[in-house]
N, C-alpha and C positions, 0 to 999 in steps of 0.2 A: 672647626677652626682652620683646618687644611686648606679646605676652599674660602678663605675670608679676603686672601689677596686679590681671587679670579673675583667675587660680588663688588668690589672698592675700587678694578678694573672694571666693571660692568655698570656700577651703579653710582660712580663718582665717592668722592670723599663723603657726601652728604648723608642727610639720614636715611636715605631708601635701603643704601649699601647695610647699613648697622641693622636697620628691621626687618630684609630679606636674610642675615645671617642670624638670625633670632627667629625666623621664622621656621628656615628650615631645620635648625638643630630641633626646635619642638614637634616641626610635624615627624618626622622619623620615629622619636617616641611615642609621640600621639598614635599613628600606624601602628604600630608592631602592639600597642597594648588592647587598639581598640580589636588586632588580628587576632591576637590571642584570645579575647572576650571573646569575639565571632565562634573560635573553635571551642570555644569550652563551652558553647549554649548548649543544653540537652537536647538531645533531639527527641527524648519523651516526652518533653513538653510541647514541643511543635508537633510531633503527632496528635498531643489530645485537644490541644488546638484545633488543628484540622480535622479532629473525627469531631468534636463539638459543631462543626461548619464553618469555622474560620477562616476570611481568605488570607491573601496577603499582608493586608493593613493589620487585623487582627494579632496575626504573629510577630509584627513587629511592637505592634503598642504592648500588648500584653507577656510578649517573651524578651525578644532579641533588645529591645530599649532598654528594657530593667536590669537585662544582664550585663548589658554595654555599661551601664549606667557606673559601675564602680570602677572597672580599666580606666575607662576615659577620665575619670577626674583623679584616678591614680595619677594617669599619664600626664596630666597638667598640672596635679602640684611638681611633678617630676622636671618637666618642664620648662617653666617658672623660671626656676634657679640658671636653667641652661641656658635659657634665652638672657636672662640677664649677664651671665659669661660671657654669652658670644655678643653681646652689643659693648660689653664691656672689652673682649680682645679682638673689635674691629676698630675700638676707639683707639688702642694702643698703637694699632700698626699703623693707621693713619687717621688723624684726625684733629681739625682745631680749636674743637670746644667736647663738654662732655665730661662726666667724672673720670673715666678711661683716660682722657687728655686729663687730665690734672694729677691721677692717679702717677700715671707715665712720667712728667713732667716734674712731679714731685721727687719721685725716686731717683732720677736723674741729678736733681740739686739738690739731694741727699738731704729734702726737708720731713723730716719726721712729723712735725705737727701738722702738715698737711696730708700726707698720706693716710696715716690715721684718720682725720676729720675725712677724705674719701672712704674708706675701710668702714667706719660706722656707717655713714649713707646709704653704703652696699648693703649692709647690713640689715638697719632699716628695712630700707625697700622689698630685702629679702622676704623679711618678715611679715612687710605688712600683703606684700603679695601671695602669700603662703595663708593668711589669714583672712583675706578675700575669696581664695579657692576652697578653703576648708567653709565659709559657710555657708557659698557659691556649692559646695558639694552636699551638707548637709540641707539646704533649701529645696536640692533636685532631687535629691533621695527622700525627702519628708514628701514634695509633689506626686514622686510616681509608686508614694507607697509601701517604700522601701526602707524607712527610719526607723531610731529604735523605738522600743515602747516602753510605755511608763507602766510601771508593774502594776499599779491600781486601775488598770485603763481594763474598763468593761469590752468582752467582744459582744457584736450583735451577734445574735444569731437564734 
């Protein structure tokens, strides 16, 4: 949010300026969780990887993926929320359409039934973006093999 006056200097009042400061508050989280996953990958496993004969490709699809796999959609529902903050307080500082603009503009003529009617939309949106991630995360987790299981669920073997 500190930097939102320098992207609205840079990127005009329009909407580039609102989705580069929405872009960045998410990649920082994105970073630092998908860092963390990086360091917490076992390195037992990448060795038996590599004594099996695995090269590169290998340790990535069958380790470093699966492991990433749960940080990263941490960090996106994490996200989510921030990015919709900061598009929401670059609409505040400057802007002349947007819920942020209504939100702002509300508060000012001290209209309550509008501010609210913004505040539920936030809302909304939150949710339903929060609920696009979570199946968006349980879809990629079922794909790479990673989902829960169903107690009656036979293993081969």
């Amino acid at each position: 949010m500190a930097l939102a006056p320098l992207f609205l200097l840079f990127f005009g009042i329009g909407p580039w300026s609102k989705i580069n400061i929405a872009v960045t508050g998410v990649s920082f989280v994105v970073f630092y969780n998908v860092y963390l996953g990086l360091r917490l990958r076992e390195r037992e496993l990448v060795e038996i990887v590599q004594v099996m004969g695995g090269r590169r490709h290998h340790v990535l699809g069958y380790v470093t993926i699966p492991t990433l796999a749960a940080p990263f959609f941490a960090a996106l529902k994490t996200g989510g929320p921030l990015a919709i903050l900061g598009v929401i307080g670059g609409e505040f500082i400057a802007s002349s359409e947007g819920v942020g603009h209504e939100l702002f503009t509300s508060a000012m003529n001290l209209d309550a039934a509008t501010e609210f009617a913004g505040l539920i939309v936030l809302v909304v949106t939150t949710l339903i973006l929060n609920g696009v991630l979570s199946w968006l995360d349980k879809y990629a987790l079922k794909r790479l093999g990673l989902g829960p299981r169903r107690p009656n669920e036979r293993r081969a073997g």
